[in-house]
Structures are given as C-alpha cells and as structure tokens.
C-alpha positions as CSV (number, residue, x, y, z in Angstrom):
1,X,129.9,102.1,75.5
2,X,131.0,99.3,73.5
3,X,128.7,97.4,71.3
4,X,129.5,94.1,73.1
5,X,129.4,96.1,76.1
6,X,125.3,97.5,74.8
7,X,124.6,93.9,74.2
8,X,125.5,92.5,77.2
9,X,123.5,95.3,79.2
10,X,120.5,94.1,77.1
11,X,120.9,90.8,77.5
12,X,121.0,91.8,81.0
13,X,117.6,93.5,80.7
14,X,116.2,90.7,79.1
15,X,117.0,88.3,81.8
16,X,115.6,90.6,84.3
17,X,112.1,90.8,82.1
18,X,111.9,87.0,81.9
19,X,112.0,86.3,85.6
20,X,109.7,89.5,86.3
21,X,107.5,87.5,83.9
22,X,107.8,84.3,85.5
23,X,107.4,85.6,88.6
24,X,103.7,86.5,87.5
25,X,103.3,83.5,85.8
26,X,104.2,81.5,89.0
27,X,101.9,83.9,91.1
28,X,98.9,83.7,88.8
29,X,99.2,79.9,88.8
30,X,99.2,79.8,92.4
31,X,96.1,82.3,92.8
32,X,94.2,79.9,90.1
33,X,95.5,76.7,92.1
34,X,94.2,78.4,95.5
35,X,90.6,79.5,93.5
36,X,89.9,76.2,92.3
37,X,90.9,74.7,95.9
38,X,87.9,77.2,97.5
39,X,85.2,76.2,94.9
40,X,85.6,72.2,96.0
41,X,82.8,72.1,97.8
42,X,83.5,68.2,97.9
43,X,83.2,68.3,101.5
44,X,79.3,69.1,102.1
45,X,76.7,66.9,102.7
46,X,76.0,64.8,99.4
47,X,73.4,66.6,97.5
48,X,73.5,68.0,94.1
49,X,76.1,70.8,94.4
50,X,73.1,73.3,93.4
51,X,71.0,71.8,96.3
52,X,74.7,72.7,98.6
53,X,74.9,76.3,97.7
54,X,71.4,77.1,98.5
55,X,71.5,75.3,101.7
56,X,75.3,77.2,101.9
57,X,73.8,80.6,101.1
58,X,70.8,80.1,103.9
59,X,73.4,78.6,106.5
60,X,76.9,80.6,106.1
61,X,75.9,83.8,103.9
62,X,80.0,84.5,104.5
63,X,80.6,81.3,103.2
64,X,78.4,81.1,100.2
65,X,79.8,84.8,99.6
66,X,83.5,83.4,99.6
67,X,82.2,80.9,97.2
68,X,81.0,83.2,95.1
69,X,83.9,85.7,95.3
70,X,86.3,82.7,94.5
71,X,84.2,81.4,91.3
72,X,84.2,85.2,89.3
73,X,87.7,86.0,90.1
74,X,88.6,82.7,88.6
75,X,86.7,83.2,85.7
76,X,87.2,86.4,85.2
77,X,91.1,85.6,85.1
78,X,90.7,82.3,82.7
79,X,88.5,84.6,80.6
80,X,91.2,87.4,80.7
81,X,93.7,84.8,79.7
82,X,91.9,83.5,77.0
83,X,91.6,87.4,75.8
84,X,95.2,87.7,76.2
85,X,95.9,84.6,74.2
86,X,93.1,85.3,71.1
87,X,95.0,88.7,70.4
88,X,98.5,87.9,71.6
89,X,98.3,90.2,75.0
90,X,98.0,89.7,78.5
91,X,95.7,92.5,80.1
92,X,95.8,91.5,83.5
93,X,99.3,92.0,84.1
C-alpha cells in the first residue's frame, strides 16, 4: 500500500470517528433537551415548586418518580460532562 494510498484510508477513518462522535454528541443533546423538558413542571397548580412535588409525590407516586428519575440522570450526565471536560475525557461515552 502506498503512502498516499495509507493516508487516504486514514483520512477515511477519521471521517468515520468524527460522525460516530457527532452522532453521540447529537444524541446526548437530545436526551438532555428531553430531561430538562420532563423536569418543567410549569404546568401544575401555582405553588412553590417544593409545595408541587410533595403534593406530586402524594397524588401520582409514578409521576413524582419520573420526576425524580429525570432530574438525577440529568445531573448525573452534566456532572459527567463536566468530569469529562476538567480532565480532557468523556466517561460516559
């Protein structure tokens, strides 16, 4: 194989890498976007938000549970990402 030949099947390789890694980028985006859209809890009763996730835990345990679910896996990802960012890595890929 050719050294223009090697090159070109890196190059190759590289492409391939970059959308793989857009690809995540573009899913992880869409999973935050989707997180943030099931903690807006906007649409219950006006109260102080505390006041609606205590009357949301007593009412809808599955709702308050989503809730719940939705809020640690988004922070646990902006927390990973932040990791990933402080020492140059991404862990949760």
């Amino acid at each position: 194989m050719t050294v223009e030949e090697q090159l070109n099947q890196k190059q190759a390789e590289v492409h391939h890498l970059q959308m793989r890694l857009k690809n995540q980028v573009s899913l992880v985006n869409k999973i935050k976007d989707w997180l943030t859209m099931e903690l807006d809890i906007d649409w219950l009763p006006p109260k102080t938000k505390d006041e609606a996730l205590e009357d949301m835990a007593s009412d809808d345990p599955l709702c308050y549970g989503r809730y719940e679910c939705a809020k640690g896996l988004l922070e646990f990802i902006n927390d990973e990402e932040k990791k990933g960012e402080a020492d140059d890595e991404v862990y949760w890929c």
